[in-house]
C-alpha positions as CSV (number, residue, x, y, z in Angstrom):
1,X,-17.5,28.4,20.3
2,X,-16.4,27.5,17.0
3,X,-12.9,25.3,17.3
4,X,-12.2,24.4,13.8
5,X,-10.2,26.9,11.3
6,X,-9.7,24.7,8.0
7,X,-10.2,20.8,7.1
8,X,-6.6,20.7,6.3
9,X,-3.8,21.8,7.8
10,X,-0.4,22.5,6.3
11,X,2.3,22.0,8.3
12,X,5.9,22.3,7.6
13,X,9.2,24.3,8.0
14,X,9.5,28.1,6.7
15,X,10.3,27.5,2.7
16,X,8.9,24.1,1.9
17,X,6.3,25.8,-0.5
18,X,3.5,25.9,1.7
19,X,1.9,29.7,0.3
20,X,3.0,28.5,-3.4
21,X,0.4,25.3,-2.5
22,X,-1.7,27.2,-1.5
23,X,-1.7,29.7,-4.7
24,X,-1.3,26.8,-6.7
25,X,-4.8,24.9,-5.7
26,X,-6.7,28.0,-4.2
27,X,-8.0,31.0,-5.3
28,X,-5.9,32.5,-1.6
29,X,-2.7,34.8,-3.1
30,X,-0.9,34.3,0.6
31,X,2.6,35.9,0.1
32,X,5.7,34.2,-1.2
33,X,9.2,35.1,-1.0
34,X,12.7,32.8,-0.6
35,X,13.0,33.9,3.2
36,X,11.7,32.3,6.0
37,X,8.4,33.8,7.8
38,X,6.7,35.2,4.9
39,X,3.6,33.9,6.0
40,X,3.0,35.8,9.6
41,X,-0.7,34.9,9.6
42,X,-2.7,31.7,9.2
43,X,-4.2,32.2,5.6
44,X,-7.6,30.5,4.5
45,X,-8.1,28.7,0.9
46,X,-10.7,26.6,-0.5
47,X,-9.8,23.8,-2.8
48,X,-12.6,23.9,-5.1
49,X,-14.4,20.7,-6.5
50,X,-16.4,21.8,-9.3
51,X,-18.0,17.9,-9.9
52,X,-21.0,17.8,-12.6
53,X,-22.6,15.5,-9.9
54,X,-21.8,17.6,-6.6
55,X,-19.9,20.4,-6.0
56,X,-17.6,20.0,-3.5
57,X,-15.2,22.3,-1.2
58,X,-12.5,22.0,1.2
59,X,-10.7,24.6,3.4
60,X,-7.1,24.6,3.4
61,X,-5.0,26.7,6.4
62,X,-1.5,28.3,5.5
63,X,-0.3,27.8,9.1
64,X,3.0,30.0,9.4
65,X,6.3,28.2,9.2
66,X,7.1,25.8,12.2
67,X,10.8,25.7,13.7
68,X,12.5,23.8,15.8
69,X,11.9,24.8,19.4
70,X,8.4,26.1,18.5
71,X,6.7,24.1,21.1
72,X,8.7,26.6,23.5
73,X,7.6,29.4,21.8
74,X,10.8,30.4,19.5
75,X,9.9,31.7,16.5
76,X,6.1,32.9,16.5
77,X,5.9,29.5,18.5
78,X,2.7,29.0,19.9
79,X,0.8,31.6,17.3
80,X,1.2,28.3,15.0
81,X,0.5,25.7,16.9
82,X,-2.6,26.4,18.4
83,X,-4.0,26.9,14.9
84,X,-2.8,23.4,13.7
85,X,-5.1,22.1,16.6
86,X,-8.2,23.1,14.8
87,X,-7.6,21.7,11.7
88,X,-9.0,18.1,11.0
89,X,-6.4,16.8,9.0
90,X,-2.6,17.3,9.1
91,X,-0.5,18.0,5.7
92,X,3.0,17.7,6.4
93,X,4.4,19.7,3.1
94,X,8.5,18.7,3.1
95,X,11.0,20.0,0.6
96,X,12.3,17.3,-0.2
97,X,15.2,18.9,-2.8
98,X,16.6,20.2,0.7
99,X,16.7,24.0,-0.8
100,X,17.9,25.4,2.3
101,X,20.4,22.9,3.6
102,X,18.0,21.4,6.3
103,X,17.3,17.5,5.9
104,X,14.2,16.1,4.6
105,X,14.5,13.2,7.1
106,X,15.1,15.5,9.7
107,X,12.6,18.2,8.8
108,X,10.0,16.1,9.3
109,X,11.4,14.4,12.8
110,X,11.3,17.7,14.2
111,X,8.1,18.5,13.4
112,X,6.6,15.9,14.8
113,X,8.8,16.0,18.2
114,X,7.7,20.0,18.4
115,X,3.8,18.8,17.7
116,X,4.2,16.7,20.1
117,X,6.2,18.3,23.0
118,X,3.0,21.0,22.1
119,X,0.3,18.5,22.7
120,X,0.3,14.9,22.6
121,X,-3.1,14.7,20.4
122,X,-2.0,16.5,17.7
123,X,0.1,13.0,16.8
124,X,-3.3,11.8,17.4
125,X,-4.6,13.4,14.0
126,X,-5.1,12.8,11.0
127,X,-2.1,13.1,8.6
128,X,-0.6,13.3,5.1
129,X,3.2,13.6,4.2
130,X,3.7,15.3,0.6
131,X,7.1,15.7,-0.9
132,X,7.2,19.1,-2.6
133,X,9.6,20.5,-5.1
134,X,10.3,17.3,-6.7
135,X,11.3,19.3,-10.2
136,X,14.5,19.4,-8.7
137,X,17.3,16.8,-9.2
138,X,18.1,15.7,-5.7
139,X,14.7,15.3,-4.7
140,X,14.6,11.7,-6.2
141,X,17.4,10.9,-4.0
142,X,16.3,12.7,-0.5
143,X,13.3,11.0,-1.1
144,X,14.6,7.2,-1.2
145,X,16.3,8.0,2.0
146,X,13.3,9.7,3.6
147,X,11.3,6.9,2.9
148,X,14.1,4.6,4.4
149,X,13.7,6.4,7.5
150,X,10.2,7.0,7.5
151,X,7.9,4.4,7.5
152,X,5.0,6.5,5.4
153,X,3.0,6.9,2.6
154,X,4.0,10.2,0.8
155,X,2.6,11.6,-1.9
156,X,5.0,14.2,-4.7
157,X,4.4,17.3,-5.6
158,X,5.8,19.8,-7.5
159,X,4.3,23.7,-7.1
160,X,6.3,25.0,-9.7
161,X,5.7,22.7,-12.4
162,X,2.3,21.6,-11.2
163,X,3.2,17.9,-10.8
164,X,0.3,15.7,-8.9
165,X,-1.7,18.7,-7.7
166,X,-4.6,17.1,-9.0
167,X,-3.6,13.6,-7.3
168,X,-2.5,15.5,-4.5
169,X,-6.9,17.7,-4.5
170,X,-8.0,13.9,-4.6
171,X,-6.5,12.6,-1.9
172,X,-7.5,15.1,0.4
173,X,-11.1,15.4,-0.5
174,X,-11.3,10.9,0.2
175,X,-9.3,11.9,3.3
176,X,-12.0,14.6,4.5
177,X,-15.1,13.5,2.9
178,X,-14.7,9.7,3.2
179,X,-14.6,7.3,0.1
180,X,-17.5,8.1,-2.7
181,X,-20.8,6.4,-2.0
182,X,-21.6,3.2,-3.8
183,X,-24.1,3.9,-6.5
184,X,-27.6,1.4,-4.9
185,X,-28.5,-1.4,-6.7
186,X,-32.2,-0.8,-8.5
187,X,-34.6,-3.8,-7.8
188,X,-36.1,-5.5,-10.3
């Protein structure tokens, strides 16, 4: 039986740009709209690498919006999660402008707790935190205090004005593929 879906899962509350990502770096047109649940149905993209040396490709999942309590099956609950299992690697996408009034800091606390109260391995995985709609103003300043709180590397993005997509493709194909091979040495 097949278990994976995607190589990259993208996990995050309903809003923090997770379908405009995913139109942004895919050829996938999942639906977007400014209210929650838009996305009802895991979507599949692929994140193209058209390299002169090798062409490359990498399968992104629009997992549905997580909310708090989904581990107990509010919201579509479940439905998610057991499709964020069978991804390899873990994008947490966080709006980190705070749009809707919900805290960066705490976005991302909650997701993990419902990940985990879900199962345990998921923690396990794999994972990348990226800062989305960093166009805005108070993004610069959420994202000081997130990273004050949060002891992780995250990478900023912006879907709307297409800041560090391309940084952002990169460091998911090293994070799924591995680090480029070392060219051999020719003997003499």
């Amino acid at each position: 039986m097949l278990k994976s879906i995607a190589d990259v899962g993208l996990v995050g509350f309903p809003n923090a740009g997770k379908s405009s990502l995913m139109n942004a770096i895919t050829k996938a047109r999942p639906k977007t709209a400014a209210y929650p649940f838009t996305t009802l149905h895991p979507q599949i993209g692929v994140i193209e690498y058209p390299d002169p040396t090798a062409f490359d490709r990498i399968l992104l999942a629009d997992v549905p919006g997580i909310i708090e309590g989904a581990s107990e099956n509010r919201g579509l609950g479940h439905r998610f999660l057991r499709h964020i299992e069978r991804c390899r690697l873990l994008m947490f996408l966080i709006d980190m402008a705070g749009v809707d009034g919900r805290d960066p800091r705490d976005d991302y606390r909650v997701l993990l707790k419902e990940l985990k109260l879900y199962d345990p391995a998921l923690l396990k995985k794999p994972r990348l935190v990226v800062a989305n709609k960093m166009d805005l103003p108070e993004a610069r300043a959420q994202l000081a205090k997130f990273k004050r709180r949060h002891q992780v590397d995250v990478l900023t993005i912006s879907c709307l004005d297409g800041r560090g997509l391309d940084l952002l493709k990169e460091g998911l194909r090293r994070r799924v593929r591995g680090p480029e091979p070392k060219p051999r040495k020719k003997r003499a």
